[in-house]
N, C-alpha and C positions, 0 to 999 in steps of 0.2 A: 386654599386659605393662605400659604405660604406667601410670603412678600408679594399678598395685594393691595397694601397700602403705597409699597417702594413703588408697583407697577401703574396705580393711580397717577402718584405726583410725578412718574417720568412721562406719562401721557399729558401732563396737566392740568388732569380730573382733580375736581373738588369733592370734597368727603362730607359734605353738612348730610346732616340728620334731620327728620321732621318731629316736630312736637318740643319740648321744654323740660322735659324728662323725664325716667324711666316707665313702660307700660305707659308710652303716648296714644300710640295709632291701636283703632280696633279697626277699620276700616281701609281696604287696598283702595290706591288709588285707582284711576281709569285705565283699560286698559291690560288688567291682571286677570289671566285666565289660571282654569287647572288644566295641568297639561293632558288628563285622560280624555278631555272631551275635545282637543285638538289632533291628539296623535294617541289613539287609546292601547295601540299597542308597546307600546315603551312600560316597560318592566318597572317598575320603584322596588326601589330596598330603603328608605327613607332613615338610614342610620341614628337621626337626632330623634325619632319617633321612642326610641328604647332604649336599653343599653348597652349595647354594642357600639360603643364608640370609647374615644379618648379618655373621655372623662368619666365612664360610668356607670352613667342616668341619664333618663329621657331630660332632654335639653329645653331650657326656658323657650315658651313661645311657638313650640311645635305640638299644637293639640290636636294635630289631628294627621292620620297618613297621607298626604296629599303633597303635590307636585305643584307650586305654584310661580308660574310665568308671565311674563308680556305675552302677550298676543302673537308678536314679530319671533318671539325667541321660540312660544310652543310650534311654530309652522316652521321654522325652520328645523327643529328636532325632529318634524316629521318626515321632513327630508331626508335627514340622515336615518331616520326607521326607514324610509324605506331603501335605501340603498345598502344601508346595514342587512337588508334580506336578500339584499341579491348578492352577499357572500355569505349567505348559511346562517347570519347572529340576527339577535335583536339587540335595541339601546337598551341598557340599565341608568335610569337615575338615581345616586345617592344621596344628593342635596341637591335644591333647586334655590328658589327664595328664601333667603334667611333674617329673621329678622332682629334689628339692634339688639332686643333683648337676649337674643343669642348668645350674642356677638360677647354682651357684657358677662352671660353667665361662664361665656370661656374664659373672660378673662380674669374673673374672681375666684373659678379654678387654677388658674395657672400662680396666680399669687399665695393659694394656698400650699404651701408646700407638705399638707398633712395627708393631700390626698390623689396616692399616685397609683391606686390600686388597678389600673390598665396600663401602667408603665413597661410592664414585660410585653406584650403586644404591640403597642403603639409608639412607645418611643424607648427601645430599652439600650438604645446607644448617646438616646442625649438626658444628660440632664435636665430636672424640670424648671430650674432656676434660671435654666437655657435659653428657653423656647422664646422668649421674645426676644430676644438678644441674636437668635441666629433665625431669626423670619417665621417661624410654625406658626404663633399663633399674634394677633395683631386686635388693635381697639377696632378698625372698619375694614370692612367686610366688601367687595365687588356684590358678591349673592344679596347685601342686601338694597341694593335697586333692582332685582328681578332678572337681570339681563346675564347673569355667570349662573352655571350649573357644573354640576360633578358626577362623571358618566363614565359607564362601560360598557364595553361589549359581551351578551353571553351567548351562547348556543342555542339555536331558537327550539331545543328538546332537554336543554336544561331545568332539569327539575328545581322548584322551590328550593333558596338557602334553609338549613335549620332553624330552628332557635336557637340564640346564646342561651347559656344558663349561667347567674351571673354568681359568680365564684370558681366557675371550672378552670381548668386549666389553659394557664396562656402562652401562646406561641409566638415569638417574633415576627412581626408582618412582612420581614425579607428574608423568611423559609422558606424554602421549596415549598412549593403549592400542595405538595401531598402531607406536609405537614403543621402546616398555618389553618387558623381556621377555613372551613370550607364554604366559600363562595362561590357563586356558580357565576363568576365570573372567567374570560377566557385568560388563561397565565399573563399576566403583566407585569412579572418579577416581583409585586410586591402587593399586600392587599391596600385595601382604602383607606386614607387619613394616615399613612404610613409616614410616621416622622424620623424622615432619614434621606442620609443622601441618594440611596438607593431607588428613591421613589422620581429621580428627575426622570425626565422622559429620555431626555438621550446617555444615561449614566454607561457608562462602559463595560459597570461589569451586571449585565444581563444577559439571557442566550439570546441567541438566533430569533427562537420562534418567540420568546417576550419580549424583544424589541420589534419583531414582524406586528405583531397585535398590537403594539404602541402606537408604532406609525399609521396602521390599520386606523384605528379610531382617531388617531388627529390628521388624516389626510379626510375621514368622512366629514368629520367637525368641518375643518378649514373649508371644503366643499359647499357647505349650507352659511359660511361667512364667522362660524365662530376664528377666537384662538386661544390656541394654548399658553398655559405658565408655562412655562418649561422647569421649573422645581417640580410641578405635579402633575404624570401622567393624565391624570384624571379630571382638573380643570380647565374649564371653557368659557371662556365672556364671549357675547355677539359683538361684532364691530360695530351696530348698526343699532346699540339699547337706548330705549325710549327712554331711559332716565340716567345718562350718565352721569356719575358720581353723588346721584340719590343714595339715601340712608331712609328707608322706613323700617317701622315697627309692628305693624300690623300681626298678630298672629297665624301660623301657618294654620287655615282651615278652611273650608270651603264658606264657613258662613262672614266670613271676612269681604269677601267676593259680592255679598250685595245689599254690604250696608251703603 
């Protein structure tokens, strides 16, 4: 999410939106697949599904747990499944396509300043009056043309994450991994959506093996054509998306796929 608006306008990407406003699109356009039926091995943790995220609560516009792509983007994720199995992991997706209304429901969070009740987990070094001022969170979204997703690697005998349970106790997302919530993600110095500086991919002060797994996952990425933010371990756009600097609204669910 981090300055993908900055990374649009230094590319020259346009940012227009479809429809006239809010809760336009019920309908993907042509072209948008679910990623299980392309590369059905790829993991989802679908973070916007629930509350394990930044802000929460399950996020406007994601009704349903599903992975949704271009066509060009789910085949090339398969690519990286499978090369991701010929070093021992599978791919995790945490967000795929996201839709404007997302996008707006972050940002009517962020202006509230009453509610920051995942602030000890997700961003407990920056201010929340911050976050647009130093890149976290932005009005347009890359994810929502289809073509960026947000991915890790985990151990292809890694058990099912937990559930949140939402009140428990929360841990700064650049704890040592044996004390941040547990994701069965491989150490990447920091967990997902991690608002901090600690979350760039080449930050200095990571070890050895979570910078080794960084590189890991964005040498397989770059290999299938995506690239990396370098603010976010975790983010990837395809060079190669069918709808750059589209903004749709459609919601995340498989019945969107065949109106």
């Amino acid at each position: 999410m981090r300055r993908a608006v900055a990374m649009a306008v230094a590319l020259g990407v346009a940012t227009t939106v479809t429809g006239s406003g809010p809760w336009r699109d019920e309908s993907a356009p042509e072209g948008f697949v679910a990623l299980a039926d392309v590369a059905p091995g790829v993991v989802r943790e679908m973070r916007y599904t629930g509350p394990h995220n930044f802000v929460g609560t399950r996020i406007d516009g994601y009704a349903e747990d599903v992975c949704l792509v271009t066509r060009p983007v789910a085949r090339a994720l398969r690519e990286v499944q499978r090369a991701a199995l010929r070093h021992g992991y599978t791919l995790q997706v945490y967000d795929c396509y996201r839709p404007q209304r997302a996008v707006d429901h972050f940002v009517r969070w962020a202006a509230d300043a009453g509610r920051g009740r995942m602030k000890a987990e997700f961003y407990p070094r920056v201010a929340k009056d911050r976050l647009f001022a130093e890149g976290y969170i932005a009005r347009r979204s890359g994810h929502s043309g289809g073509g960026t997703v947000d991915v890790t690697l985990v151990p292809r005998s890694a058990p099912p994450t937990r559930s949140y349970v939402p009140g428990e106790r929360l841990v700064p997302c650049f704890a040592p991994r044996a004390a941040r919530f547990p994701d069965r993600s491989v150490d990447m110095g920091t967990g997902y959506d991690c608002f901090d500086e600690k979350a760039r991919t080449l930050h200095a002060d990571v070890t050895g093996e979570q910078r080794a797994n960084r590189l890991l996952l964005r040498r397989l990425m770059e290999g299938a054509g995506f690239e990396n933010l370098p603010q976010e371990w975790w983010h990837f756009t395809y060079r190669d998306e069918p709808y750059p600097g589209r903004r749709f609204d459609f919601p995340v669910s498989r019945a969107a796929l065949s109106g």
